[in-house]
N, C-alpha and C positions, 0 to 999 in steps of 0.2 A: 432671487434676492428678496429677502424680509420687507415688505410695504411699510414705510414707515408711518403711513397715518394710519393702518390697520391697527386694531387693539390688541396688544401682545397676547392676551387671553384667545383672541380668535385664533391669535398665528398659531399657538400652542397646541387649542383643540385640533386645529386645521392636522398639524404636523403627528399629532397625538391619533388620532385617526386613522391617516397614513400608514403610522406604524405598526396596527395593531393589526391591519387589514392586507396587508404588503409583506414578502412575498405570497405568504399563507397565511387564512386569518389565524388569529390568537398568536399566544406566546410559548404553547408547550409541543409536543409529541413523546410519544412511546418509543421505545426505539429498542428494541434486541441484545443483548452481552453478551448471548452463546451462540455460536455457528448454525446455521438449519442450510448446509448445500447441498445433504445429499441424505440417501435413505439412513443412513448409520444415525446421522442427527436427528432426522424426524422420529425415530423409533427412540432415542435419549429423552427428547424434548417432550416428548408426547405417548400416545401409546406404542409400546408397552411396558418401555421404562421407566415412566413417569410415578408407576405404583411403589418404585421401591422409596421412592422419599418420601411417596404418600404412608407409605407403612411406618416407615422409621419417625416419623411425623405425630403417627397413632400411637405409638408405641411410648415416644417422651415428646410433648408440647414444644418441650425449649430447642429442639432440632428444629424447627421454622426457623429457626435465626440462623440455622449452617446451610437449607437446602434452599431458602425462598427470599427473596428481598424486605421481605416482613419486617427485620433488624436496622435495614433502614429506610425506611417507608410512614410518611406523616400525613396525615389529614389536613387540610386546611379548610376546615367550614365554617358555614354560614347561614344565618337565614337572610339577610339581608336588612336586618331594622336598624343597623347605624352605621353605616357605609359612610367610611371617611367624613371630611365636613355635606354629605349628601343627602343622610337622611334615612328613612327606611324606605329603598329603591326597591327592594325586593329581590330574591337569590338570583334571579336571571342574572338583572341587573348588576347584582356586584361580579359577576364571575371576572369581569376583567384585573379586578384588582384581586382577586381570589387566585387567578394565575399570577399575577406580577409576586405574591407573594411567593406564589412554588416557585419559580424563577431565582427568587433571591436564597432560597433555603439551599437550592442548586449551586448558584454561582459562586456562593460565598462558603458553603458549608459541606459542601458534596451528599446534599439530603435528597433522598427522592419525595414527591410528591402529587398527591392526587388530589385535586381540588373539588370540593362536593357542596353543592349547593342546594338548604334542603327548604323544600317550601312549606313551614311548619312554625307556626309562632306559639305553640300552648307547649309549654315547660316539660311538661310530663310527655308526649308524644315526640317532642325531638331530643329527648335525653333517649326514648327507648331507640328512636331510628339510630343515635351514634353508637349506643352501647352496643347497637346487635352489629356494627363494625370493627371492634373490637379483632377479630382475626384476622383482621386484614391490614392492621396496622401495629405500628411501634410505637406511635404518641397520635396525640389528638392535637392540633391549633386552633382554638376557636377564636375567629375573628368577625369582628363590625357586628357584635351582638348586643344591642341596648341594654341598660340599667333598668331597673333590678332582678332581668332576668338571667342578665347574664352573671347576675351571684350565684344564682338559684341552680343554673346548668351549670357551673362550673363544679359546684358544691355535689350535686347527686352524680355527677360523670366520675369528681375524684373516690365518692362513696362505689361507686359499682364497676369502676373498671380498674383491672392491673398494669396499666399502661399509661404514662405522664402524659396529662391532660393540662393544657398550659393556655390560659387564656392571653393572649400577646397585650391587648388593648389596655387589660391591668397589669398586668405581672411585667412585660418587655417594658414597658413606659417607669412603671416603680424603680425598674433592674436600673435604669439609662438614669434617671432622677436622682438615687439615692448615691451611683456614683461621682454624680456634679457636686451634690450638699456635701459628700464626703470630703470630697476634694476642696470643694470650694470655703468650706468651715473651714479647711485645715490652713489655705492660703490666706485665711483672714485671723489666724490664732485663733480659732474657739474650737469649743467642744460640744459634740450633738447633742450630748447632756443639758449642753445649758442654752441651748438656741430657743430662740422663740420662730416659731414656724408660724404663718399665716396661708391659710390656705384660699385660695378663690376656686369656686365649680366642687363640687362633694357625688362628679359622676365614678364610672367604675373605676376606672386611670385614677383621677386624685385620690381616694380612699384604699386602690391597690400603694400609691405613692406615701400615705400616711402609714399606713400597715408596717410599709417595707424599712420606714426610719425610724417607726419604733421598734421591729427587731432590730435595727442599726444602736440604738440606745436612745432614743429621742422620746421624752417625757409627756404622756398625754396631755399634761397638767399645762403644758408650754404647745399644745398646738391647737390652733382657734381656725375654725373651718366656715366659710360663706358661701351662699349660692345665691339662686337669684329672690329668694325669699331671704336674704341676710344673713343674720351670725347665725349658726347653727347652735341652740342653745336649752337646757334643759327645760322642758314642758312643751315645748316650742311642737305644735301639731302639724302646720302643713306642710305638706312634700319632707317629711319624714318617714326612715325606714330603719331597720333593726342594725343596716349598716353603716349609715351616720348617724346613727344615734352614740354608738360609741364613744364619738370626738364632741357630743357636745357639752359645753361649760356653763357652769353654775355663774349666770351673768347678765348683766340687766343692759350690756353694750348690745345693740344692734345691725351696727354698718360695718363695711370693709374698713372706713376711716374709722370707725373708732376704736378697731381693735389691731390696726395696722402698727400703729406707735412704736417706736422700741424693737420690729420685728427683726430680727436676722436673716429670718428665709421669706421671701413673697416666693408660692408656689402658685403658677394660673393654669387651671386647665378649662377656662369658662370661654370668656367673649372679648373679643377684641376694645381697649380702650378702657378697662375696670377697672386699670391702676393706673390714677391722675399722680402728674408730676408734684402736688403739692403730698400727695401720700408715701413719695417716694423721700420726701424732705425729711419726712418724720420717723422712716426708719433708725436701727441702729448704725453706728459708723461700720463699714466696709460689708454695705449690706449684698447678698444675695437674690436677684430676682431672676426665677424662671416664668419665662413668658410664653406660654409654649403655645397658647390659641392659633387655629391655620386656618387661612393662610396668614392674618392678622392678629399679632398676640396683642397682648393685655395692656401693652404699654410698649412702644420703639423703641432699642435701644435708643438710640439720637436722643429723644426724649427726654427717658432717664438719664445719661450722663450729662444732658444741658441741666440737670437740678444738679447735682453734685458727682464730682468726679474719682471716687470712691468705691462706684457699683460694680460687680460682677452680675453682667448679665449672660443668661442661655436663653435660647429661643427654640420652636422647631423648622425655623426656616434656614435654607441653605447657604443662604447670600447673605448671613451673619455667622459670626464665630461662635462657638459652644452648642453645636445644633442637637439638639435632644433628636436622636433617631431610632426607631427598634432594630432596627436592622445589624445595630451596634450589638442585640445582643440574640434575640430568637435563634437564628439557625445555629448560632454554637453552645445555645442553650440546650438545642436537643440533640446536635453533634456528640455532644460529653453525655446525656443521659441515655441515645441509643447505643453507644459505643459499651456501657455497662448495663444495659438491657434493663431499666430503672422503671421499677412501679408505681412514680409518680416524680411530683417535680416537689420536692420538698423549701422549705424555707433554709435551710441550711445549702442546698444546693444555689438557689438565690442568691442570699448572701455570697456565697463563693464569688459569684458572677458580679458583683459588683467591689470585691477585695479586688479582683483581675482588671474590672475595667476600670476602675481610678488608679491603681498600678502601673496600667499601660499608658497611662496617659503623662508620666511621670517619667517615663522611657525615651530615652532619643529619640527619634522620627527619622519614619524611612525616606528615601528618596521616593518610591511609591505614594505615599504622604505628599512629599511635598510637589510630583508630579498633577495630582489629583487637585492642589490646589492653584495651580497655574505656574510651580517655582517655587511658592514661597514656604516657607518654612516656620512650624508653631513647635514654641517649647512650654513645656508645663507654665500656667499662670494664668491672669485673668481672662487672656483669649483663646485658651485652650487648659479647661478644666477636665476635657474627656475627649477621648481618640477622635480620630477621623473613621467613619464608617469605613473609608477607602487602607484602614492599616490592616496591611493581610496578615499582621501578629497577629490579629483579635482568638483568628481562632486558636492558634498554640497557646494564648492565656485564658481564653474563658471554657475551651473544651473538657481539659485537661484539669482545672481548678474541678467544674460542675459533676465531671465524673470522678474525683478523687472525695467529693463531698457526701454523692450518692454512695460510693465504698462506706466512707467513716458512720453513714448515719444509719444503713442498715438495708437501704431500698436499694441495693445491685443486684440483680441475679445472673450476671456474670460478668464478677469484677477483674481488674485489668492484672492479670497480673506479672506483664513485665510493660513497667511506664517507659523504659530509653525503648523499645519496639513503638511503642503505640506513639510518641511525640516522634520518631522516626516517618511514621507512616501520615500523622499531622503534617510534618513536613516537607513530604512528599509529594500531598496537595498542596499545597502552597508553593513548595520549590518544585515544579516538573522536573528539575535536573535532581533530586534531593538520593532517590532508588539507587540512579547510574551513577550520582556521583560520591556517594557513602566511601566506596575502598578506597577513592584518590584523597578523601578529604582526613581516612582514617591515618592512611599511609603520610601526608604532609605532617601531620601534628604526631609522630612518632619521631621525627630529624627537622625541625624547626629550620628554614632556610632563608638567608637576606634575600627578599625580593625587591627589586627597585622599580619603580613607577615613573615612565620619562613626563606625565601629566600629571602630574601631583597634585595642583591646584584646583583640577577640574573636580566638581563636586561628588561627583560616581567614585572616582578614585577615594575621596576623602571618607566616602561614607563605607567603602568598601572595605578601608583600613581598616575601620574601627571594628566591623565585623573579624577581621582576620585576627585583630590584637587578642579581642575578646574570644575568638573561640582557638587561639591557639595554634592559628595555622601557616603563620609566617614569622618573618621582622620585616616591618615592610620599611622602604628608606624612599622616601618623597623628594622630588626633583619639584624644587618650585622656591618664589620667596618665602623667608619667613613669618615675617609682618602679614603677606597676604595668606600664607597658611592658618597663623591664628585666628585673626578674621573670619576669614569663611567659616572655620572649625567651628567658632563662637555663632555666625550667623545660622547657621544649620543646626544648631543645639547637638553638637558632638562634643564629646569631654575627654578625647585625645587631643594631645597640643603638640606642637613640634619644639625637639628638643628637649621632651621631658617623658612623649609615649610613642615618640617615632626619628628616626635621624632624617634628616633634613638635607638637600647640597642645594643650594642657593648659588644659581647661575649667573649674577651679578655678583656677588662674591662669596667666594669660595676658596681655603688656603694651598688646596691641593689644583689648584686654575692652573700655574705652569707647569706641574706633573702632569698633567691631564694635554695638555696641550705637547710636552715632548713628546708623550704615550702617541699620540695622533699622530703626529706627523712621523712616526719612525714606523705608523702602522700603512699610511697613506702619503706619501710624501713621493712617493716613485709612481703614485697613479694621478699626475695633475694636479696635488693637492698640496698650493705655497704656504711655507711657515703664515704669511699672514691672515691667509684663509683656514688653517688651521687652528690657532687666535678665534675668530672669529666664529666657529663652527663649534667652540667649544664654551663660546658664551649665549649661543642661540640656537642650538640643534639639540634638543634636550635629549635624544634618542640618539643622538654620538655619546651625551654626558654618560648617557644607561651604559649602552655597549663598551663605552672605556670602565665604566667602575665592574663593570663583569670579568672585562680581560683581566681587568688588577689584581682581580681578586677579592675585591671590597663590596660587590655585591655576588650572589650565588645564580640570579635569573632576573630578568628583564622582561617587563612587557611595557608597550607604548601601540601609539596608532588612534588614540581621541581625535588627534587633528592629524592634517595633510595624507599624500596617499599612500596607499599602500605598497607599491613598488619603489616611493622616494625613503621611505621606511625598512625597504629590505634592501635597499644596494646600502645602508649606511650599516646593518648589522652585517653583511657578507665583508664589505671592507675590514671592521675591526673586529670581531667575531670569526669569521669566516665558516667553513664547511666541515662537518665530522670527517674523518677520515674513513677515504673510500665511497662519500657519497658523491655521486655526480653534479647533483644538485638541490636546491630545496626543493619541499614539496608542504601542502598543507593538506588537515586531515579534519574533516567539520562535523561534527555530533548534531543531529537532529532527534528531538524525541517529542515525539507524539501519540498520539491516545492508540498507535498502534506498536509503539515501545521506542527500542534507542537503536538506528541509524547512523553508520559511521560513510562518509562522503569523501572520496580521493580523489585527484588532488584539485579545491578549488577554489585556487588562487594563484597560482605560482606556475607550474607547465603549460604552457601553449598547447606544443602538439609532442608528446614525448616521447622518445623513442620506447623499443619492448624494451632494451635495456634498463632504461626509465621508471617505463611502469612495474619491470619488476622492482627497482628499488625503492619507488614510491609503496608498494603494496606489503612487504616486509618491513618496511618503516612502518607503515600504518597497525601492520598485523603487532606489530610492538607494543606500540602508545595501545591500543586492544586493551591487550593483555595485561597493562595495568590496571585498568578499569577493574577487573575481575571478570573477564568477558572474553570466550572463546572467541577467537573472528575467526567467521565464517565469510572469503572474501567472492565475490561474485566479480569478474575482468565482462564489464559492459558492452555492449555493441551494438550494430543496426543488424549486425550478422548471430543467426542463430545456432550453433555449433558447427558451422560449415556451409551455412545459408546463401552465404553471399561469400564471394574471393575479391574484396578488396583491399585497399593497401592500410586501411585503419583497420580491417579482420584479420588479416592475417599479422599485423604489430601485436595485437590483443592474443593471438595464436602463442606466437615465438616467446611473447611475455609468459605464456602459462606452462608451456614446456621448459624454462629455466624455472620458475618456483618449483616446476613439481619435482624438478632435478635438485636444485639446490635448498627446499624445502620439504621434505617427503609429510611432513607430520603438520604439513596449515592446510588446514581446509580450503581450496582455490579450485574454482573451476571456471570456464567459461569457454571461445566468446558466448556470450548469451544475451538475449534481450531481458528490458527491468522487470516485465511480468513472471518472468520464469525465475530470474533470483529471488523474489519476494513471495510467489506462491508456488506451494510445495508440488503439490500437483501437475502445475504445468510444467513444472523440474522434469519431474518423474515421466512425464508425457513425451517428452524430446530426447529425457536422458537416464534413463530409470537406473542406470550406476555413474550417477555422478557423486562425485565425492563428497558436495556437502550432504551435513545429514542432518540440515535443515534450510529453514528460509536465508539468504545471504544477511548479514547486518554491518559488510563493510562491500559498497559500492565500488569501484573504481573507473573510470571513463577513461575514454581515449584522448578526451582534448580537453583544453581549458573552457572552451564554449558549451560542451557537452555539460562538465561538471561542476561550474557557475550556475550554466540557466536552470538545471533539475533542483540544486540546491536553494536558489530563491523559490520557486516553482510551489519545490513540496513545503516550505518554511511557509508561505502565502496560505495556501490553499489547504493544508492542515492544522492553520495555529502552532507550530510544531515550534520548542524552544530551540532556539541555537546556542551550542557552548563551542567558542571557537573564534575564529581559524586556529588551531594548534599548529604553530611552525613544525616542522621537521628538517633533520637536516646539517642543523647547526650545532656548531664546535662548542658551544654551552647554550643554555638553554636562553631561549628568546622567544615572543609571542607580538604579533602585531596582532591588537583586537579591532574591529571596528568600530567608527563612531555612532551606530546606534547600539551598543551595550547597553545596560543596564548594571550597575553597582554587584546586582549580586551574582551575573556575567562576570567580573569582575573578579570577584570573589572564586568562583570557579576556575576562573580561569590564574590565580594566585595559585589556589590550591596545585592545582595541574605545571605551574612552574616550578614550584615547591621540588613535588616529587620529582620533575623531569632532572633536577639539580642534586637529587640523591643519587649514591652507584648503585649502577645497574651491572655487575657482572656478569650477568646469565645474558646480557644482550651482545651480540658484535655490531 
């Protein structure tokens, strides 16, 4: 527990510490993409194989990018002279924040990175030390490098190297700024033409920030620059350099107040407390200020809005709204420029990048979004002028903008040229499920199908919808009030309504309540269940409402399961739904996919302990659902027994199961008993059964009992990061899905899709 008289600042270093030194020090490792088990790989990896992409390499340069990770591989350096609010700590010293940076180029952008810390402060000696790096990367980051060296290196790196050299400190910071004024001029009616800009601090950030709004269209003539020697102004000698001299005006004003008057924009990237609340009095009406000094900006919010309640404020701190972050934009700044292998980072690419991110910020919001910020939900406007770092859109709009920019302006040397592939494989990072589930989602939106939602009101649902509407993969029909549907829709800034972008059945009333209630009890009325409790089940069971609007015919598939369990959720679809014909029973079939691909998991939820009869119709069902995907299954029948290892009464049911598939299935891949090491690695297949019939690794499990194939399925979900798309029912007389309550929206969405199609004919299945 947190010491409460301890100084938060201690707790933090304390914890901060902790972390960095825990399990293993630092934040990175190296780590392997190609197999090294055996000699055939050492001889690929190394000598004597090695030569041949060394030749093909010698032979054309631009083959680095097909045989070596050069294509996506950044720099992240530094010398250490202006580490965060620290100082010039020196290269050691910064490396920690030099990893957190590769860290985030990783996490958010799938960039690799190599952090280099160089101990070198004379201009000329560390431009040659990067330049002669140059083949060993695809861009450069320079970070925490003081002013006015860091014009100096930027300027000689962009002169001698063919590889986008992105100084973050100016250029990320201008990207994140120029989208807030864009946005924020726009919410206050004006135009960047006619703003008056005030700037406070004239270091490399605010002069990258002045640059980037006058490519935006912003009037040098309209922007007045201070530092700690005052107005920046023509004649003016000290602490003057060739790059604020640009901004300075013909003017005999000398203070931040006296040129504050009338401003539009207060931009601060100086010292905490420069802009007093009487100077915020005297700006224009529906003024702009970004405060962004750290960890204390230039003026509190609180502050500012206690003078007038009119301001649009941004900060860079987190525990305020509109937080100016790079983060918002670096890694998919060089996502879009390594992706078209771009010889430098141009001002049109820039630009790109902040059309994208005040764009995005104009966009609905994800439930990721509003997880990140505890619940609550921001729509375009004064407290939310630009994304949350936490919107995993960023990268699909700023990647994709910055390399369509590098194409138009001339700097691609290998432009994209098929964009639905490349936002496919964007999406792919973003949606782990995006690869696997491409054919189910193409296949839905070819036969548009009513899917009904027995939680309509829960927010996942709601925001799930709207994805479905928008990409065309459903009609989805929501089980919830009205009144409370609009609401939430409005409070979560969704612009789907009920009744006008979705149909609606409203459980307290409803005109079809007594059709719904005969339907019931003529379907359940002979197992226990009285006309009054039927009444009643059909005003408060929102997953009877689903299951009866399917039997009717009025919707095409059902999924439910947000609240209560999951067994009081399938005895209500077997009652009014009931069982495909010829199945014994249900069975469920669970998608794992992980950094080692897509895992299909039988059955686990629904079998206890099943018979081989069972398992063969659990495994044929499963090897179905497969085969929609686009996906051979290859089914592995699990065990403790290893093809005759053991003769017990769960080996030998796994036995009898595989001799009716191989009977009644000659053409699915299905072998077993076998233990999970020898379905998943080939080798050891091959070691116990060198002609078994798959003719690869298994990617449909099957187990012998419920416990078996519950605990594996948390197990590897835990312990790989692995997404789960699922439970998929099987089974049922039309299609039905009980999802869990920890889905996620765009779970959700997958799992829409996957009802969709289950509600299409399938002729070719029995």
């Amino acid at each position: 527990m947190t010491d409460p008289k301890k100084p938060a600042t201690r707790d933090l270093d304390e914890n901060a510490l902790y972390y960095h030194q825990f399990p293993r020090p630092g934040k990175l490792e190296i780590q392997a993409i190609k197999p090294l088990g055996n000699q055939r790989d050492l001889a690929l990896a190394y000598s004597p194989g090695v030569a041949a992409p060394c030749l093909e390499i010698a032979k054309n340069p631009e083959k680095a990018a097909d045989y070596t990770g050069r294509g996506n591989l950044v720099a992240v350096i530094s010398n250490g002279t202006a580490v965060l609010g620290l100082g010039a700590i020196g290269p050691l010293a910064s490396k920690p924040v030099m990893e957190g940076k590769a860290v985030l180029f990783k996490k958010f952008a799938g960039v690799d990175v190599f952090d280099i810390e160089v101990d070198e402060r004379d201009v000329e000696r560390f431009v040659d030390a990067v330049t002669a790096l140059e083949p060993t990367f695809g861009g450069i980051n320079l970070e925490d490098i003081k002013a006015p060296e860091c014009f100096m290196i930027e300027n000689k790196l962009r002169e001698r190297m063919s590889i986008p050299v992105f100084h973050d400190d100016q250029h990320g910071t201008a990207i994140i700024v120029a989208a807030a004024v864009r946005n924020g001029l726009e919410l206050a009616g004006k135009r960047v033409e006619d703003a008056k800009i005030v700037a406070s601090g004239a270091g490399a950030a605010a002069l990258a920030c002045l640059n980037l709004l006058v490519s935006l269209g912003a009037k040098r003539e309209n922007i007045w620059v201070t530092d700690i020697e005052g107005v920046v102004y023509e004649g003016r000698e000290s602490l003057m350099d060739e790059w604020k001299s640009v901004f300075a005006q013909k003017t005999d004003k000398r203070t931040l107040d006296d040129v504050i008057g009338e401003a539009d924009v207060f931009m601060g990237l100086s010292a905490a407390g420069v802009l007093k609340p009487e100077m915020v009095a005297k700006m224009a009406a529906k003024p702009l200020i970004l405060a962004l000094a750290n960890p204390n900006p230039e003026i509190m919010p609180e502050d500012a809005l206690a003078v007038r309640d009119d301001v649009v404020m941004c900060t860079g701190r987190s525990d305020y709204p509109n937080q100016v972050n790079n983060v918002l934009c670096f890694p998919y700044m060089f996502r879009g420029a390594l992706d078209v292998g771009a010889t430098t980072i141009n001002e049109e690419m820039k630009l790109a990048a902040v059309e994208a991110i005040a764009g995005l910020a104009r966009e609905e919001p994800t439930d990721v979004v509003a997880k990140a910020y505890g619940g609550v939900t921001h729509t375009f406007g004064p407290n939310y002028l630009i994304p949350s770092p936490f919107d995993n859109r960023l990268i699909l709009r700023i990647a994709p903008a910055v390399a369509k920019a590098a194409m138009d302006s001339g700097v691609a040397t290998r432009p994209i040229e098929d964009f639905d592939a490349y936002m496919d494989k964007l999406n792919r990072f973003v949606f782990r499920s995006g690869l696997v589930m491409k054919p189910i989602i193409q296949q839905a939106k070819m036969d548009k199908k009513r899917v009904i939602y027995s939680d309509g009101e829960d927010e996942r649902v709601l925001r799930a919808a709207q994805v479905v509407i928008e990409e065309g993969l459903a009609t989805p029909i929501l089980i919830g009030r009205p009144n409370v549907l609009k609401t939430r829709c409005e409070r979560f800034g969704l612009k789907i309504r009920p009744g006008v972008d979705f149909e609606c059945i409203n459980p307290e009333d409803d005109p079809r309540y007594r059709e719904y209630v005969d339907t019931l009890f003529s379907l359940v009325g002979r197992l226990g269940v009285t006309p009054e409790a039927a009444r009643t089940m059909v005003r408060t069971n929102n997953t009877v409402i689903a299951a009866i609007a399917v039997h009717r015919g009025e919707a095409d598939a059902m999924i439910t399961g947000l609240e209560g369990r999951f067994d009081k959720h399938l005895r209500d679809i077997s009652n009014i739904l009931g069982r495909k014909e010829g199945v014994a029973d249900f069975s469920t079939l669970s998608l794992l996919i992980n950094s080692k691909g897509a895992f299909f998991l039988a059955d686990t939820y629904v079998s206890e302990c099943p018979c081989a009869e069972e398992i063969k119709q659990i495994t044929k069902a499963a090897a179905q659902q497969i085969q929609r995907f686009g996906i051979t299954p290859r089914a592995a029948l699990l065990s403790h027994s290893n093809f005759g290892s053991r003769d017990t009464v769960t080996a030998r049911k796994m036995r009898d199961a595989l001799e009716m598939l191989w009977k009644e299935c000659p053409d699915l891949e299905v072998d077993g008993e076998m233990h999970g090491d020898a379905a998943l690695r080939e080798e050891v297949l091959k070691r116990y059964m060198p002609h078994s019939r798959l003719s690869g690794p298994a990617n449909l499990l099957v187990f012998p009992t419920l416990d078996a194939s519950n605990i594996a399925l948390n197990l590897i979900k835990a312990m790989t990061d692995a997404l789960h798309v699922g439970p998929i029912l099987l089974g049922t007389a039309k299609p039905a899905h009980i999802i869990t309550p920890s889905i996620t929206s765009r779970g959700i969405v997958n799992m829409t899709a996957l009802s969709a199609v289950d509600a299409q004919p399938h002729p070719d299945e029995d």
